[in-house]
Every structure is written in structure tokens, then in C-alpha cells.
C-alpha positions in Angstrom: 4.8 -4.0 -19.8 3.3 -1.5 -18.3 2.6 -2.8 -14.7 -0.1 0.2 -13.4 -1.9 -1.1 -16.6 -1.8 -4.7 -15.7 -2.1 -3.9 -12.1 -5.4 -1.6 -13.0 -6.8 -3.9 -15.2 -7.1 -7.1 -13.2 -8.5 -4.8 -10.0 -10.9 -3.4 -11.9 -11.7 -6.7 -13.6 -11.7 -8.8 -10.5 -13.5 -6.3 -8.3 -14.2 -6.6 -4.5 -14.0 -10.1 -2.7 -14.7 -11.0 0.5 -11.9 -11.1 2.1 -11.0 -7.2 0.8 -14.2 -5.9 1.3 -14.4 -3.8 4.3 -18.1 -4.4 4.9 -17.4 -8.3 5.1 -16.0 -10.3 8.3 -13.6 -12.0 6.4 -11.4 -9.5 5.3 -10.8 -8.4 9.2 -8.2 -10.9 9.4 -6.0 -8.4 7.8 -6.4 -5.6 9.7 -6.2 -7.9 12.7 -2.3 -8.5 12.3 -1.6 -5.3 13.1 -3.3 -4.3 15.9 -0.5 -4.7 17.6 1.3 -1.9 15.9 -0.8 0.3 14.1 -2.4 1.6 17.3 0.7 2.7 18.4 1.1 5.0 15.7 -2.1 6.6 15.0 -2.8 9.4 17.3 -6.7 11.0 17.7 -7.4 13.7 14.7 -4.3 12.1 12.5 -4.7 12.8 9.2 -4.2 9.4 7.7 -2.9 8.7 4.0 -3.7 4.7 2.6 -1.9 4.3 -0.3 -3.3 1.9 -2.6 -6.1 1.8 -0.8 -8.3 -0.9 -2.8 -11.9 -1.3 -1.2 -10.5 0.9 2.0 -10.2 -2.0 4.1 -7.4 0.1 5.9 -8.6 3.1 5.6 -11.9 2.5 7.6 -9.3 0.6 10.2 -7.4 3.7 10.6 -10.9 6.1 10.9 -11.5 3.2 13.9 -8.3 4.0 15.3 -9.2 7.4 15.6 -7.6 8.8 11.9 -9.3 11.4 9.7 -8.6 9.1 6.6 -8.0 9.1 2.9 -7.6 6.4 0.8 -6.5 6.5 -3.1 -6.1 4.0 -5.2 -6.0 4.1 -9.7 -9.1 1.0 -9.6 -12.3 2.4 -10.1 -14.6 -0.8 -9.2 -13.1 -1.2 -5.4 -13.0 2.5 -5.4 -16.9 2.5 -5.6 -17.4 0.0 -3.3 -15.2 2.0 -1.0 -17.5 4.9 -1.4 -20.4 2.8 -0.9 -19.6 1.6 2.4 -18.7 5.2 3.5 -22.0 6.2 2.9 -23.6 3.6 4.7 -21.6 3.7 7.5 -21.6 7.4 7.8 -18.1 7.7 7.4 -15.6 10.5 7.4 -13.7 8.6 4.6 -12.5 10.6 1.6 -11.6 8.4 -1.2 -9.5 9.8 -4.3 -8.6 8.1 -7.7 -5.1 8.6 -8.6 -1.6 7.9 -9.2 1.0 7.0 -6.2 3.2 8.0 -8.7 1.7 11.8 -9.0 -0.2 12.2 -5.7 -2.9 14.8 -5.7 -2.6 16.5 -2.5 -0.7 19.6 -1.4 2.1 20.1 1.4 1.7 19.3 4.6 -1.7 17.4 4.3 -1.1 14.7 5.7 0.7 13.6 9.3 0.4 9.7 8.6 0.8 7.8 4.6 0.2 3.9 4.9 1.8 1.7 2.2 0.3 -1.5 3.1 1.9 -4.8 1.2 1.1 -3.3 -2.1 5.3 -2.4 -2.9 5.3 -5.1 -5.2 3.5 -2.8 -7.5 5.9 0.1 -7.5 8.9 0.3 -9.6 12.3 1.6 -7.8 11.8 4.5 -9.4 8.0 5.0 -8.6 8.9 4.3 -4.9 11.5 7.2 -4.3 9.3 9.4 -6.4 6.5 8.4 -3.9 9.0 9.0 -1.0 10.5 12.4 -2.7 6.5 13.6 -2.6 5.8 12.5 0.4 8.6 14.8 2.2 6.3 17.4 0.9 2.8 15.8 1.7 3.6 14.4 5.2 4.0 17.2 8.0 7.0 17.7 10.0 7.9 14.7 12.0 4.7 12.9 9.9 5.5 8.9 9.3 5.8 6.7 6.5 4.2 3.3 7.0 5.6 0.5 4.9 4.1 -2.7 5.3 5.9 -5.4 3.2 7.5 -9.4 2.3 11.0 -9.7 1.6 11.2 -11.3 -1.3 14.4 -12.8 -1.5 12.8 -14.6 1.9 9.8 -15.4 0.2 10.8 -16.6 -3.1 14.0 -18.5 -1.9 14.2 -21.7 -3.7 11.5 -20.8 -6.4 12.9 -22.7 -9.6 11.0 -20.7 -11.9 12.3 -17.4 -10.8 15.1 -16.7 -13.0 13.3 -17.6 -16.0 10.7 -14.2 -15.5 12.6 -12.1 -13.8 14.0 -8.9 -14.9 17.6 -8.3 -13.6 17.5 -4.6 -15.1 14.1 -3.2 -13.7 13.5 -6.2 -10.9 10.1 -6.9 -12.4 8.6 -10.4 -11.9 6.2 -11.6 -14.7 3.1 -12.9 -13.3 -0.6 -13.8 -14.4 -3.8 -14.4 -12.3 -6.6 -16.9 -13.3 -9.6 -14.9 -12.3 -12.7 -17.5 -12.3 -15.2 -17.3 -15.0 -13.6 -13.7 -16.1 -10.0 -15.2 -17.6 -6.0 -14.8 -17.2 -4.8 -11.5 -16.8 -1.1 -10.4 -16.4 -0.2 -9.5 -12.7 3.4 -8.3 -12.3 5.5 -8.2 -9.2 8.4 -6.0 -8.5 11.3 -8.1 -6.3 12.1 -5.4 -3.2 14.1 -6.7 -0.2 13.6 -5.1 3.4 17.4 -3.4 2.9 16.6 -2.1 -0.6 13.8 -0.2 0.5 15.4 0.6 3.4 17.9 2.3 0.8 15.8 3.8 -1.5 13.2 5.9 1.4 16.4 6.3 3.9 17.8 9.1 1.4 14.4 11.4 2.1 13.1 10.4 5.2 14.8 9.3 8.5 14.0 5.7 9.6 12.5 4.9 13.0 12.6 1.3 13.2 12.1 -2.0 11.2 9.6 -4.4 13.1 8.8 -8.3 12.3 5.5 -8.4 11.8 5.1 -12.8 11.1 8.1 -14.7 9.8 7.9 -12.7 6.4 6.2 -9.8 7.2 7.9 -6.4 8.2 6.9 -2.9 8.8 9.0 0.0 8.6 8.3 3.3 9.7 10.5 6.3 8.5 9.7 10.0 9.7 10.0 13.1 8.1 12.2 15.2 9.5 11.8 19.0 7.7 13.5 21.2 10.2 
């Protein structure tokens, strides 16, 4: 399975709902849970990476927060949506179509990357590639955002868990019943707080692990070049 596939498929399939889109009241709830934190890392004239950005329902948060933003994101449908709204609202957004596992942008472009509770998309091996690019992408002292569940929190108890996990690769199997548009295959990769932890700790230097809700953490590693 190839889970970018899947992952791509479904997006693209399922579009933009309300509670994504970044035009529609009902996705602010989102954005809302962290505006607590993310303030206190965004600084005026940022540059602002959201990874897996979707419909830019972050990204536009982060332009609000005083960010030059960028989203990127492999879906075309919400991508277009994305770039719909920026027109509209006049925005400075710059949306890109790519590949968090081969990122399009050159060193030292960006000071801030967001990785907003989209993990569960991203093999092990995808993530330190993603954190391994981003020690070139991110400026000195630039942050890593990780936004994530813990899924050995989350899933404790789940009696079907054995039976479609991969103990190999971690990979979950999955489907999603889209209405009116059918089943399609929506994989999950099982990451704990302390694995990632592991994997982004051996390129960049973490700051500090913060509880967002009961299952809910965000953890904030810099880059340290010099």
C-alpha cells in the first residue's frame, strides 16, 4: 500500500468540507485550539512553512498572525480551493503542490515549518527525511512545529488494533465511507509522542513538549546550525 496514494486519492476525492475550508466558520474551531500557543511562536514578517496544508486553513491563521505563509500539500482539489480563497481575500498566501517527502524549496527559506496533526500520514522514514530537509530549509535557530495524538493514548483498548496493524512499518489499515462518492482506503501510521521525539531529536534540538487537550501535544524543536 502505498499510503501518499491512498492518502491523495481520498483528498482529492472527498474535496473541501466545511469544517476544513478556510472561508467557512466552522472550520475555525481548529485554529481556535491553539491560540494559545501559536501566537507565541510566530513573530511579524516570519516566513511560515504549513506542511500538508489541505485547504490552508492554517496557513491563512498564520498570515493572521502576522506570517508570510506557504502552504503545500500533494491534493490538487483543496489545493484550488486554497488558491481561491487567496485571491479573494487578497492574500499573501503562496500555495505549492508537492511532496513532504521531497520539499521544493531551497536553504534557509523558511524560519517557521508547521506539521499540524497530519503525522499519521508519514512513514518513520518519510518523517526524518522531512526533518533531515528541514535542517536545510529552516534558518538558523528556525522551529519545527509538530502538532500530534499519541496514539498508544488514543487507541488504548481498541480490540481491533492488532488485527491491521503493521508491527514492521507501524502502518494502520484504515478505510473512509465518503457519502454518495464510496469507501476508499485511509491508512494511519501509529507514532507515539517519545518516538517522534526520537526520530526529529537526532537533527534538530527540542524546545519543549506542550499538552495541548488530553491527547493532543505540540512539540517544538529548533534548528540549531552554528
Amino acid at each position: 500500500m502505498n499510503i501518499f496514494d491512498a492518502i491523495r486519492k481520498h483528498y482529492n476525492v472527498s474535496g473541501v468540507h466545511a469544517t476544513t475550508a478556510p472561508d467557512n466558520p466552522r472550520s475555525q474551531f481548529a485554529v481556535d485550539r491553539y491560540k494559545n500557543h501559536l501566537p507565541k511562536l510566530i513573530k511579524p514578517g516570519m516566513r511560515a512553512l504549513d506542511l500538508g496544508c489541505n485547504a490552508g486553513r492554517y496557513t491563512f491563521a498564520m498570515e493572521e498572525m502576522g506570517a508570510i505563509a506557504t502552504g503545500i500539500d500533494f491534493a490538487e482539489i483543496p489545493l484550488r480551493h486554497a488558491k481561491e480563497v487567496a485571491q479573494k481575500r487578497k492574500s499573501r498566501c503562496q500555495f505549492n503542490i508537492g511532496n513532504i517527502a521531497a520539499l521544493p524549496y531551497k536553504e534557509n527559506s523558511f524560519d517557521l515549518a508547521l506539521l499540524p496533526q497530519n503525522n499519521g500520514y508519514l512513514s518513520y522514514q518519510t518523517l526524518e527525511s522531512l526533518t533531515v530537509q528541514l535542517k536545510e530549509i529552516l534558518s538558523d535557530n528556525g522551529i519545527f512545529v509538530v502538532i500530534m495524538h499519541d496514539e498508544l493514548v488514543k487507541r488504548a483498548g481498541e480490540e481491533t488494533l492488532l488485527e491491521r496493524y503493521d508491527v514492521q512499518t507501524g502502518l494502520m489499515e484504515g478505510h473512509i465511507t465518503l457519502p454518495g462518492k464510496g469507501v476508499y482506503a485511509a491508512p494511519w501510521v501509529f507514532w507515539t509522542v517519545a518516538f517522534a521525539k526520537y526520530i526529529i531529536e537526532k537533527h534538530l534540538a527540542l524546545e519543549k513538549v506542550e499538552q495541548i487537550e488530553d491527547n493532543r501535544f505540540m512539540l517544538v524543536f529548533c534548528n540549531k546550525k552554528k
